[in-house]
VOGU-3710 file (C-alpha; in Angstrom, 3 decimals, decimal comma):
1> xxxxxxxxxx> 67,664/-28,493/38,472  64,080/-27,445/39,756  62,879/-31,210/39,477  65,824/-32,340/41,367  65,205/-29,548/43,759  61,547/-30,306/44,121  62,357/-34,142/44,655  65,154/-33,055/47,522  62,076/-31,161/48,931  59,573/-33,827/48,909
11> xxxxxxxxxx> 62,079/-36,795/50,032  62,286/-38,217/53,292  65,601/-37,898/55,396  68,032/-40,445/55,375  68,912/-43,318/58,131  72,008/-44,074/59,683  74,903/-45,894/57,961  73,569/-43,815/54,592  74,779/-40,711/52,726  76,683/-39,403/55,443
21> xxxxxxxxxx> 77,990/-35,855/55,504  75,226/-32,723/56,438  72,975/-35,324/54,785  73,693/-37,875/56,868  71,078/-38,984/59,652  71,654/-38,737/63,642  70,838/-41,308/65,828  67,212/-42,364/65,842  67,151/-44,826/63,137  64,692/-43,522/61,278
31> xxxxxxxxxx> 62,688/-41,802/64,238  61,701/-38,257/63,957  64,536/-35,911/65,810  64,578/-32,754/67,891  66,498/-30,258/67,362  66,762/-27,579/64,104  67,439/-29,951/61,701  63,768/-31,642/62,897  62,161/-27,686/62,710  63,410/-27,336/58,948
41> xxxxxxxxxx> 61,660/-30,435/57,686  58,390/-29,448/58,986  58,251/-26,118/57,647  58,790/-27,989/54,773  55,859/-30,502/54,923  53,912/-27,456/55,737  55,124/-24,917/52,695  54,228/-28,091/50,674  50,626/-28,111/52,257  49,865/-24,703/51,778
51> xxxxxxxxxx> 50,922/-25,196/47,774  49,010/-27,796/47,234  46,072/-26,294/48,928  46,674/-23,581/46,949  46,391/-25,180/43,576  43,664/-27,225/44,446  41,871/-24,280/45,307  42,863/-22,286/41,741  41,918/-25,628/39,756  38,662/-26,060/41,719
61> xxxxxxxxxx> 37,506/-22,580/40,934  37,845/-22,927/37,336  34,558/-25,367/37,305  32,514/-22,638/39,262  33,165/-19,790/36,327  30,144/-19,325/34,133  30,539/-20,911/30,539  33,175/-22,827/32,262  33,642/-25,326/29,851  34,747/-22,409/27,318
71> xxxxxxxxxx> 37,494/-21,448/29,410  38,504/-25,083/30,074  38,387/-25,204/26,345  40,943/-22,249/26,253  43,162/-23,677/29,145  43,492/-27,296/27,971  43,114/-27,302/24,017  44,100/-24,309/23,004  48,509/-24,205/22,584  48,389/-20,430/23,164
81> xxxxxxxxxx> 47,479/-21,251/26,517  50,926/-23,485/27,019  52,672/-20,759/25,564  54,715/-18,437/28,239  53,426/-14,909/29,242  54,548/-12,275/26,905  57,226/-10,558/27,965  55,794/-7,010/29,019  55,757/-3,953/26,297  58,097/-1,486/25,799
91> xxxxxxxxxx> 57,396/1,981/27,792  56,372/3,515/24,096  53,768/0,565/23,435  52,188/1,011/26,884  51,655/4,715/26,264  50,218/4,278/22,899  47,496/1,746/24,591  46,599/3,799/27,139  46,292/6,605/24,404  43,788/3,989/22,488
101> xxxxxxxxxx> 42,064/3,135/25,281  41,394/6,876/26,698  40,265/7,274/22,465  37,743/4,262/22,781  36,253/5,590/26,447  36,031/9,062/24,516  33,789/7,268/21,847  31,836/5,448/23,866  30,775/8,261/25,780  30,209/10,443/22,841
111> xxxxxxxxxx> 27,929/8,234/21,434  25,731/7,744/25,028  25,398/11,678/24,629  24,177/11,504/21,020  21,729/8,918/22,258  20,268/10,271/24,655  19,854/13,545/22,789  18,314/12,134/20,432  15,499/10,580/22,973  15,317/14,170/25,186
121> xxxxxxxxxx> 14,389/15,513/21,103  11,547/12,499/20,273  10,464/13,232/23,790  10,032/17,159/23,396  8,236/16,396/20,120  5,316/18,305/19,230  2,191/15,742/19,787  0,970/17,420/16,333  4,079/15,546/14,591  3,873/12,586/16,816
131> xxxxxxxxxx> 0,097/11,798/15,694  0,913/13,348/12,000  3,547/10,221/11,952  1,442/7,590/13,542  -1,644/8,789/10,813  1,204/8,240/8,164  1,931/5,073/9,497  -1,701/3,764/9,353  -2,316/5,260/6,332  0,434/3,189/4,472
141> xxxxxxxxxx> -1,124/-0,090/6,584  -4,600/0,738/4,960  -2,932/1,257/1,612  -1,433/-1,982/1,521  -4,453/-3,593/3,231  -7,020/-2,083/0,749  -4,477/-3,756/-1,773  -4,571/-7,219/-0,504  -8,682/-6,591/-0,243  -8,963/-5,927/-3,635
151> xxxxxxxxxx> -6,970/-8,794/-4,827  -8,451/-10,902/-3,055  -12,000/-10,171/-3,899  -13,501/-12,790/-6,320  -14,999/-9,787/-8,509  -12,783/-6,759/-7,504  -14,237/-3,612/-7,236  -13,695/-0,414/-9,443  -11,380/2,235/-7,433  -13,398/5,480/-6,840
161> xxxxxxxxxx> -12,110/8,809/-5,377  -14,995/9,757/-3,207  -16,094/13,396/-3,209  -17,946/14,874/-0,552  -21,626/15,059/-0,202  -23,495/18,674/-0,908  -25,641/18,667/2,075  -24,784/15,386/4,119  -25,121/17,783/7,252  -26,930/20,988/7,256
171> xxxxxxxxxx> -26,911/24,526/8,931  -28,489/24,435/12,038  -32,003/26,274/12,222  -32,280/30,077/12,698  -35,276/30,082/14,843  -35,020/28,892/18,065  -38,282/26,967/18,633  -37,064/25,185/15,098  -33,822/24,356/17,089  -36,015/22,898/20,113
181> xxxxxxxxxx> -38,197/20,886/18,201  -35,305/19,455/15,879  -33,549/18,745/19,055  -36,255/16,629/20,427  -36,245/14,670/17,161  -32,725/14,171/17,637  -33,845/12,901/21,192  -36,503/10,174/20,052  -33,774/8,872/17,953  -31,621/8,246/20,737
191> xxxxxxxxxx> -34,328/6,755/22,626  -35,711/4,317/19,663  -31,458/3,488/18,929  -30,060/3,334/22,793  -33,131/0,905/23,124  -32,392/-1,099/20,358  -29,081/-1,469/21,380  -29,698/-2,303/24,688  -31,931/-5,223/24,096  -31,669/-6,142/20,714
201> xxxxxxxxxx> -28,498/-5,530/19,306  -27,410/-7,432/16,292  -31,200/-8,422/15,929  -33,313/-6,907/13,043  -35,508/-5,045/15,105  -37,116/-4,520/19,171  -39,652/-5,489/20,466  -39,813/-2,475/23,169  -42,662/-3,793/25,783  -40,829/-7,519/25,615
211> xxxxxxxxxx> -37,149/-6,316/25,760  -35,937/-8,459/23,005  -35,447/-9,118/19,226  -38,180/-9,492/16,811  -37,875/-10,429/13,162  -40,164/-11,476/10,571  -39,625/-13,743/7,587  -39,140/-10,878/5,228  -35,310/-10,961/5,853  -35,091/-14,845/5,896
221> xxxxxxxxxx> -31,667/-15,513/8,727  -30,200/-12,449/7,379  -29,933/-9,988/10,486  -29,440/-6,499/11,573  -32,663/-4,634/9,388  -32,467/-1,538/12,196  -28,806/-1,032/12,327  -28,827/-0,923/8,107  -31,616/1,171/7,730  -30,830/3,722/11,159
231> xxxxxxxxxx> -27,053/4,463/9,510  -28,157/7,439/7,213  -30,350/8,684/10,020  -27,539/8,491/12,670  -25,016/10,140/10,253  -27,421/13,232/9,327  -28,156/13,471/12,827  -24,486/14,259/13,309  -24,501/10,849/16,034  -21,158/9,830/15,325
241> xxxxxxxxxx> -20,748/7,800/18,278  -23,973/5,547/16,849  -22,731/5,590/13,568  -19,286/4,551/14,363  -20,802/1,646/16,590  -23,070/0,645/13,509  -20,253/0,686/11,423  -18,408/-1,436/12,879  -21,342/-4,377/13,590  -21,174/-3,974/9,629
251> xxxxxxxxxx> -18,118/-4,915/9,051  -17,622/-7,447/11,632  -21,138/-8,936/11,872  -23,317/-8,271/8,372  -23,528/-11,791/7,130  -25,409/-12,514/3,256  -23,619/-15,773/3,328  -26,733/-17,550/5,111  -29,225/-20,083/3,400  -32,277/-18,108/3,967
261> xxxxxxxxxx> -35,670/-16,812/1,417  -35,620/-13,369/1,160  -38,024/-11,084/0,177  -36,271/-9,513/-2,882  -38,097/-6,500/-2,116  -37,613/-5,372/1,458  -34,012/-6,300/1,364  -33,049/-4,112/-1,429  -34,607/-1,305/-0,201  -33,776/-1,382/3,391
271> xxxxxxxxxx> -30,168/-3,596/3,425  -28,973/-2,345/-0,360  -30,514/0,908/0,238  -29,120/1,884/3,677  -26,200/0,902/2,465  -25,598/2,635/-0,680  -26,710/5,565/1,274  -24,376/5,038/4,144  -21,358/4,876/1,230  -21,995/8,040/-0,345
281> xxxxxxxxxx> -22,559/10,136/3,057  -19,792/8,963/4,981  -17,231/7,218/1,405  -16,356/4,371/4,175  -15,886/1,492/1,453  -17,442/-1,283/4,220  -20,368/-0,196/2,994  -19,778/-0,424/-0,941  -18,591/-3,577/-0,649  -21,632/-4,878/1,311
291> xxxxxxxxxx> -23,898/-3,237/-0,872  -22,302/-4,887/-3,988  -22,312/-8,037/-2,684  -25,474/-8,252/-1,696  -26,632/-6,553/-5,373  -24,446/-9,665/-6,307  -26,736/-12,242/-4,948  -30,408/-10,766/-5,868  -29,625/-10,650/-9,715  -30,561/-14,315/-9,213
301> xxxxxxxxxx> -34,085/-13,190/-8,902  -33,671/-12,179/-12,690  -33,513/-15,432/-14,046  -37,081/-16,204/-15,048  -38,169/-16,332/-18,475  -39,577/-12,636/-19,038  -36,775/-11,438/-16,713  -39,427/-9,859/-14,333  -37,518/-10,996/-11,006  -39,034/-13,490/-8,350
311> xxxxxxxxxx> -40,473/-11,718/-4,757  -38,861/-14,366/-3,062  -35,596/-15,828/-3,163  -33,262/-18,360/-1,431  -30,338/-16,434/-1,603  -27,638/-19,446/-1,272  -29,118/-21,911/-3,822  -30,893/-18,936/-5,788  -34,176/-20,951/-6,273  -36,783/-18,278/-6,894
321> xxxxxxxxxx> -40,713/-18,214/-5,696  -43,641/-15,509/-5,959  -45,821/-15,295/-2,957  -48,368/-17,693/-2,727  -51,303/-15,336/-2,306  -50,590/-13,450/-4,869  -53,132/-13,858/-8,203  -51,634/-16,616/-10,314  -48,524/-16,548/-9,175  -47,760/-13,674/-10,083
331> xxxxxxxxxx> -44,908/-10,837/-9,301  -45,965/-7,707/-7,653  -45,640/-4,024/-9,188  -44,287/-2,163/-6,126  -41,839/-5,326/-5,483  -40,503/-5,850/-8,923  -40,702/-2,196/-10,034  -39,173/-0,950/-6,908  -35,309/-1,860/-7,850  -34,455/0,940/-10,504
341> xxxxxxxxxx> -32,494/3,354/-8,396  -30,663/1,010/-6,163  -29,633/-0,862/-9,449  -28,647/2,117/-10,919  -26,253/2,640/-7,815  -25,245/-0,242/-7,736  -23,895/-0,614/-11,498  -22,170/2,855/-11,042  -19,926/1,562/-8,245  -19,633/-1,874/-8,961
351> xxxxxxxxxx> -18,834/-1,062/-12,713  -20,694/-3,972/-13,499  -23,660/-2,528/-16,107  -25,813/-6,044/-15,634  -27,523/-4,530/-12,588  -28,850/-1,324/-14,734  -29,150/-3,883/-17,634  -32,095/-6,000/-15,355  -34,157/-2,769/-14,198  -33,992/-1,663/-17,780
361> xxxxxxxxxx> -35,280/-4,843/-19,199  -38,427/-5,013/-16,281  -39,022/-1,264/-18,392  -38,987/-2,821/-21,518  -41,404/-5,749/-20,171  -43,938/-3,360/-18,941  -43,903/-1,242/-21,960  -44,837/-3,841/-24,159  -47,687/-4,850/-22,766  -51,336/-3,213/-22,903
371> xxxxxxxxxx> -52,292/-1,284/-19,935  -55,807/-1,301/-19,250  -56,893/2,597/-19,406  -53,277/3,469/-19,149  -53,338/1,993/-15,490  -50,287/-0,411/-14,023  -51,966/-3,841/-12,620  -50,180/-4,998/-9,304  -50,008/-8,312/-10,643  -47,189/-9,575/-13,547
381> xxxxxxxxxx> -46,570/-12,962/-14,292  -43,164/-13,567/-14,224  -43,599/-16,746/-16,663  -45,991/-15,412/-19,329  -45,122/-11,956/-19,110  -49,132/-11,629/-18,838  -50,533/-9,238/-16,412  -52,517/-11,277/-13,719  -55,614/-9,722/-11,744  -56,552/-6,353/-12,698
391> xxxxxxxxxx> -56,113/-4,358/-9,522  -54,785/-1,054/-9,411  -53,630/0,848/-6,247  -51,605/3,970/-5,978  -50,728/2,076/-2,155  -49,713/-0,985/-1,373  -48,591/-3,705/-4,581  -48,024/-0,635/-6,243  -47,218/2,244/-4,554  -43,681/3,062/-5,218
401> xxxxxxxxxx> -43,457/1,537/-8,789  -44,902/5,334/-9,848  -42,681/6,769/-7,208  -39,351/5,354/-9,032  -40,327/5,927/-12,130  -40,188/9,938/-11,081  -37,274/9,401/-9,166  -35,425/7,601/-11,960  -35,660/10,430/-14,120  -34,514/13,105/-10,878
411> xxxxxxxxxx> -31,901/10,943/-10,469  -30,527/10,739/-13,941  -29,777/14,731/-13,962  -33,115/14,330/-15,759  -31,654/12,470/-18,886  -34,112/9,299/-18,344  -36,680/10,794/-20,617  -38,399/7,138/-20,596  -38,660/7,306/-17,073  -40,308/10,847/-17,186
421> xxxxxxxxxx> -42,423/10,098/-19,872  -43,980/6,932/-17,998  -44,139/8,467/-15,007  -46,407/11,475/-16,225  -48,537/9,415/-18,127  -49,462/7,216/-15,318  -50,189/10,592/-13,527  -52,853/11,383/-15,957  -54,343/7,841/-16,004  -54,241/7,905/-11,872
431> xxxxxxxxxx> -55,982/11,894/-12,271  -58,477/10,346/-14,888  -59,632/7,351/-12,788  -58,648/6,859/-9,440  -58,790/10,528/-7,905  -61,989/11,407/-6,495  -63,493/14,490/-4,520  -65,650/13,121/-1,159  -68,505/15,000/-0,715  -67,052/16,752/2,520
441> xxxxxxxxxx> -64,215/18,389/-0,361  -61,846/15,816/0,375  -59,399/14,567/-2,211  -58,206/10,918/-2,043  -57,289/7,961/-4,343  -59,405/4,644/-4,679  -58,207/1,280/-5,855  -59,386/0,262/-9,012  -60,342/-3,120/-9,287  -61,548/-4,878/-12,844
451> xxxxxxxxxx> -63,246/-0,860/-13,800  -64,591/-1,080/-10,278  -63,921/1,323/-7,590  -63,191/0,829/-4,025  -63,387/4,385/-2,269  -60,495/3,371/0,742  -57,285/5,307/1,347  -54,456/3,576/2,531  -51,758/5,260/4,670  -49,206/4,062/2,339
461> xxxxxxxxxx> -51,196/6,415/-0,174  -50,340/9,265/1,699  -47,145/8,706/0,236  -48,744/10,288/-3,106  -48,863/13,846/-2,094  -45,252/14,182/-1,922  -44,771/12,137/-5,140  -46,720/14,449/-6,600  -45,185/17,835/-5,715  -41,600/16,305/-6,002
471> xxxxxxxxxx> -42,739/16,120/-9,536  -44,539/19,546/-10,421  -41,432/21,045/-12,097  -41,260/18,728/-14,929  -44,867/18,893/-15,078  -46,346/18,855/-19,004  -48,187/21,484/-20,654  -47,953/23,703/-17,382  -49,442/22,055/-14,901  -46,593/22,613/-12,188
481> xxxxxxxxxx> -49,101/24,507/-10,128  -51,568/22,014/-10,729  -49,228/19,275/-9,132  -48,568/20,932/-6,257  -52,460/21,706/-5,406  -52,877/17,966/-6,274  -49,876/17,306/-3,653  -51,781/19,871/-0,831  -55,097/18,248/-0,677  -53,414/15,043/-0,620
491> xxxxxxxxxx> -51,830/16,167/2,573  -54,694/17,408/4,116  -56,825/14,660/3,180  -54,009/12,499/5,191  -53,806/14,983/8,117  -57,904/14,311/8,656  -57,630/10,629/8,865  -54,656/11,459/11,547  -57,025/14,068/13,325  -60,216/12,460/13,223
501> xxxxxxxxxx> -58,888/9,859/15,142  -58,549/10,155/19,306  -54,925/9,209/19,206  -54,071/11,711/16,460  -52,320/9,470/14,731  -53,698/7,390/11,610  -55,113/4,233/10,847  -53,426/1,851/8,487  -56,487/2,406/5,798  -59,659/4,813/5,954
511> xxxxxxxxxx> -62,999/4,563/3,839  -64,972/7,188/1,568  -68,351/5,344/1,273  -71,573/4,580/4,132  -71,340/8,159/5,312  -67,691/8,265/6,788  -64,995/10,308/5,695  -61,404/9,467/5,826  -62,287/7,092/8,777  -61,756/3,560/9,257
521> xxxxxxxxxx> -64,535/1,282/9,730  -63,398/-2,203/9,833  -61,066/-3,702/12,958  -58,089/-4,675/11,130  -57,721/-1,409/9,407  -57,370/0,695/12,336  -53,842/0,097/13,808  -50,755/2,401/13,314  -47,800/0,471/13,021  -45,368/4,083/13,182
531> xxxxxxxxxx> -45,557/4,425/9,363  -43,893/7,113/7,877  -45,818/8,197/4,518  -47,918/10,949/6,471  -44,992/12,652/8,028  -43,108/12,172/4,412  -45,531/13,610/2,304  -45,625/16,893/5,472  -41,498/17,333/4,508  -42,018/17,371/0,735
541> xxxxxxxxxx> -44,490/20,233/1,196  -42,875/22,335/3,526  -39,658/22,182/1,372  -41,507/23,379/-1,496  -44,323/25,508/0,027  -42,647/26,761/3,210  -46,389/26,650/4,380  -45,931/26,518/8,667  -49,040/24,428/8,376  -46,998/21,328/7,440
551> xxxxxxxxxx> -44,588/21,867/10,211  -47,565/22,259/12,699  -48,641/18,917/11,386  -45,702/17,155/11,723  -45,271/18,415/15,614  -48,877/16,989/16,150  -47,695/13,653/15,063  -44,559/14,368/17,641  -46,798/15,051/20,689  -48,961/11,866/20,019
561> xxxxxxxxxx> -46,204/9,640/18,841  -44,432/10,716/22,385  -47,580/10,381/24,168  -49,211/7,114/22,954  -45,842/5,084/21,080  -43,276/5,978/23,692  -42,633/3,407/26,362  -39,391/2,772/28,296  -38,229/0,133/26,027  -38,655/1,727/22,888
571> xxxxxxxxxx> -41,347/3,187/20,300  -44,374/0,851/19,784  -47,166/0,342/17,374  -50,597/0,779/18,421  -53,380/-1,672/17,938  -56,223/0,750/17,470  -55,928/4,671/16,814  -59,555/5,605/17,944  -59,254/4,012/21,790  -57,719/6,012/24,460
581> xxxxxxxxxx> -56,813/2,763/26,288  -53,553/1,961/24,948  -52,995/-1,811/23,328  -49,078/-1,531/22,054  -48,055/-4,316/18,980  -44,755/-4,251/20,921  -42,830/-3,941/17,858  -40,335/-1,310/17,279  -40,374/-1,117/13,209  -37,031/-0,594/11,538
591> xxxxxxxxxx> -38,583/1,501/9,207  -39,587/4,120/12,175  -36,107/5,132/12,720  -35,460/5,221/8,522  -38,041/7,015/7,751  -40,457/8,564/10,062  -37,984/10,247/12,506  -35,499/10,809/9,738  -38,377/12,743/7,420  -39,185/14,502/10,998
601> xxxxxxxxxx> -35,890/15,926/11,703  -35,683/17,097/7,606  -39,059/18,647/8,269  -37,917/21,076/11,007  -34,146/21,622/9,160  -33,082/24,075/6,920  -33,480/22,947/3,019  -29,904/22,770/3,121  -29,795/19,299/4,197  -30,120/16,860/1,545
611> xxxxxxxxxx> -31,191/19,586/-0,926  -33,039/17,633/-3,327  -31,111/18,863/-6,304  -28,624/16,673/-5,502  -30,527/14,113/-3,470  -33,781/11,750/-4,002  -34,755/9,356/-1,558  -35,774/6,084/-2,124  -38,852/3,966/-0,660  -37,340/3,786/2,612
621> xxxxxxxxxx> -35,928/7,332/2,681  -32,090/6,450/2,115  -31,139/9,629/0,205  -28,909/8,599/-2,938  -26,888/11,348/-4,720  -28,332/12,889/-8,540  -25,742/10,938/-10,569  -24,830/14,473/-12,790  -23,924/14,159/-15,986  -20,736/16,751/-15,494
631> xxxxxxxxx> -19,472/14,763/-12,648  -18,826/11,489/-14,539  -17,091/8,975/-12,358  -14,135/11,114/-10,818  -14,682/12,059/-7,843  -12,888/14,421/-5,153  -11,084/12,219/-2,473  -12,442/13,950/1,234  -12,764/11,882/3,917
//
């Protein structure tokens, strides 16, 4: 047998006296012999050797496979592995796996060819489809990200189609010269913005000589003013770059979660304003929600007991205050009446009606009350719904109470016949007492103080002569000329105090009485501070006049605004208007880039550009779109 066989092989030979036979030994007793017999035995040892080493080495090997211990597994635990080899196939077997095998290869390789025709055809796309598919695929991400916005907004917003503006951009000038001096505009901008940017971004406005951020208190820790109030500017301007950079700071950076005072005021018209604006030029919904949210937080101005909101408020623990200088604590006209046609805005794409609801009530406030010779005082007690000191001014505490009253009614497709009504009958009461003829045949309007007159202009009166022309169409009993003459020597009572001075640019208030003439004669009236109400009341004329006077106006105040504002850093203020020596206020007003360059640039445009049938502009020029009674609330999606 083989054991037998193997134990024969591995035995030693016998000695004498045993097994004898060709087993037998030889003499030697146990010695090793010479001879064959001696040669066989060690080829044995040595076949026995080379086996051994031999299965050592196949054993050995096994532990230095990867995943050895798997194919241990197989070799010791497994009983197929004690089993015998199969015996070998039949000839017909083996040719039927070879024909399987040559079938799988044949698949294999077919399917390498489809793939890699399908990559040569994603490669030799067109890169129209390619970005038409990665626009589909964002689009879909928005979708379902504007869905998890909206549910997760504590008060979710209504969903609007947005349509596209009439008149967001315009045609570009015919006449060349127009072209040039629009350009130039366009280049100030830049300058004020890149400046900004540079060393005050973030901030709520520049300080140009200083090279760094200046704020006052009028925006408590609330921040960015400039970037709000430039967006509508940028956008008409056709600076998308700008925009898109402002854009983005608002949705990343614009913070109303902040325990700050704010004045009520200057935020709505500036942050709510350049918002709202910024919506309906551009429909990028950033800048709905912002503007709702903040609309959100000043309602808490409302709650005093007439209803007539507080000028300042805290707008984290909603405590409410009235400046302390003003008379009796009072609320101011042009503060509290200077909310309508954000308000409006704001309850048309909110959907809430309590913001139209609080402007409506301040309406039905003021209407109840006696108005001494059909004038406004600038004081209102927000307590006792009394009116406080009698002073009347068609400038500053009251200024653009009269101008939203017109507005309002514009803005309403003209439906707001309360608005009109009050609005024209101020007119007459402002024509009956406050206008006045200087004896050099120059028209201007004095403050009124307890039936007294002051004969001073302010430059925030020069705001009037636009006002008034803006509102010569619905004129009563046919006095649409008669507004518009009214509006002209308005203007050029406005262009003296700017020429009279040896900057050419105007003082902040000018005097009527002690033998001057739209002059001012006190120190702290004579600074310019790069207001806008000059330039504003220029635009309103040319688009209604098409006089060239008013655009030869409006490039004076160019030339000297490039000449005595412009520095390096920035556009600055100037301390006095009548000295050649220049004394900057080193403050770069957010304001200047809202309104003076933007009512600039519409000065020397075509009158397609914010046409103002379908545009009015509120106190800080953010143009906000005639809500018309045909268009409802559906709106054409365009983006």
């Amino acid at each position: 047998t083989p054991v037998v066989s193997l134990l024969l092989l591995f035995s030693s030979p016998p000695g004498p006296g045993t097994l004898g036979g060709p087993l037998g030994g030889g003499p030697g007793n146990g010695r090793k012999a010479s001879g064959p017999s001696a040669f066989r035995l060690t080829e044995k040892f040595v076949l026995l050797l080379v086996f051994s080493a031999f299965i050592t080495l196949c054993f050995g090997a096994i532990f230095f496979l990867p995943d050895s211990s798997k194919l241990l597994s197989g070799v010791f635990f497994h009983s197929a592995a004690l089993q015998p080899p199969p015996p070998p196939p039949p000839p017909e077997a083996a040719v039927a796996a070879a024909v399987a095998a040559a079938e799988n290869l044949a698949r294999i390789r077919e399917d390498h060819e489809r793939a890699l025709r399908e990559a040569k055809e994603t490669l030799q796309k067109l890169p129209e489809e390619i970005n038409m598919d990665i626009r589909k695929e964002k689009e879909t991400i928005l979708r379902l990200g504007n869905l998890g916005k909206k549910e997760a907004a504590a008060a979710g917003l209504p969903s609007l189609q947005f349509r596209k503006p009439i008149g967001a951009v315009g045609q570009e000038p015919t006449d060349p010269a127009v072209q040039q001096q629009r350009a130039k505009i366009k280049e100030m901008m830049k300058h004020a913005w890149d400046n900004y940017k540079r060393y005050a971004w973030g901030l709520n406005e520049l300080k140009p000589i200083s090279k760094q951020g200046h704020s006052s208190n009028l925006f408590g820790n609330i921040q960015g003013a400039t970037i709000v109030d430039a967006l509508d500017t940028l956008y008409i301007m056709e600076m998308r770059d700008e925009f898109k950079e402002a854009k983005e700071w608002v949705e990343k950076n614009l913070d109303f979660n902040v325990n700050a005072e704010i004045s009520v005021f200057e935020v709505n018209i500036r942050f709510v304003g350049g918002l709202l604006s910024a919506y309906y030029l551009s429909g990028e919904e950033i800048f709905r929600k912002k503007a709702v949210e903040l609309g959100e937080k000043l309602l808490l101005a409302f709650n005093t007991p007439t209803g007539i909101p507080w000028a300042l408020l805290n707008i984290k623990s909603g405590i409410g205050r009235n400046w302390p200088w003003a008379s009796g604590g009072s609320s101011i006209l042009a503060e509290f009446g200077t909310l309508h046609l954000e308000f409006i805005h704001l309850s048309h794409l909110s959907g809430n009606p309590l913001f139209a609801e609080k402007v409506m009530n301040i309406r039905k406030v003021l209407n109840r009350l006696d108005k001494p010779e059909g004038l406004y005082p600038n004081y209102l007690n927000p307590s006792s719904g009394q009116w406080g000191q009698h002073h009347v001014s068609i400038g500053g505490l009251g200024d653009s109470f009269y101008e939203y009253l017109l507005k309002a009614w514009l803005m309403s497709d003209k439906t707001d016949e309360e608005g009109k009504k009050m609005y024209y009958d101020a007119v007459q009461s402002i024509e009956n007492h406050l206008i006045r003829k200087s004896s050099g045949g120059l028209t201007y309007i004095a403050e009124w103080k307890g039936g007294l007159l002051e004969h001073k202009m302010g430059h925030l009166t020069c705001f009037a002569g636009g006002m008034f022309v803006l509102g010569a169409n619905g004129a009563p009993a046919d006095k649409t000329g008669h507004h518009i003459e009214l509006g002209a020597e308005i203007a050029r009572t406005c262009h003296e105090s700017y020429d009279r001075t040896s900057t050419k640019l105007g003082p902040e208030a000018f005097r009527f009485d002690g033998g001057v003439e739209a002059i001012a004669t006190r120190q702290n009236e004579k600074y310019y501070i790069l207001r806008p109400e000059v330039i504003e009341t220029y635009m309103y004329m040319w688009r209604f006049t098409h006089d060239p006077k008013y655009r030869q106006w409006g490039w004076e105040a160019v030339e000297a605004l490039e000449k005595y504002c412009r520095i390096d850093g920035g556009y600055s203020g100037l301390r006095d208007v009548y000295s050649n020596r220049q004394s900057h206020d080193d403050v770069q007003q957010s304001f200047f880039l809202s309104e003076t360059l933007k009512y600039l640039y519409l000065l020397f445009s075509e009158d397609d550009l914010l046409p103002f049938e379908h545009w009015v502009f509120n106190t800080e020029a953010h143009p906000l779109p005639v809500l018309h009674r045909e268009d409802g609330k559906k709106e054409e999606k365009h983006k």
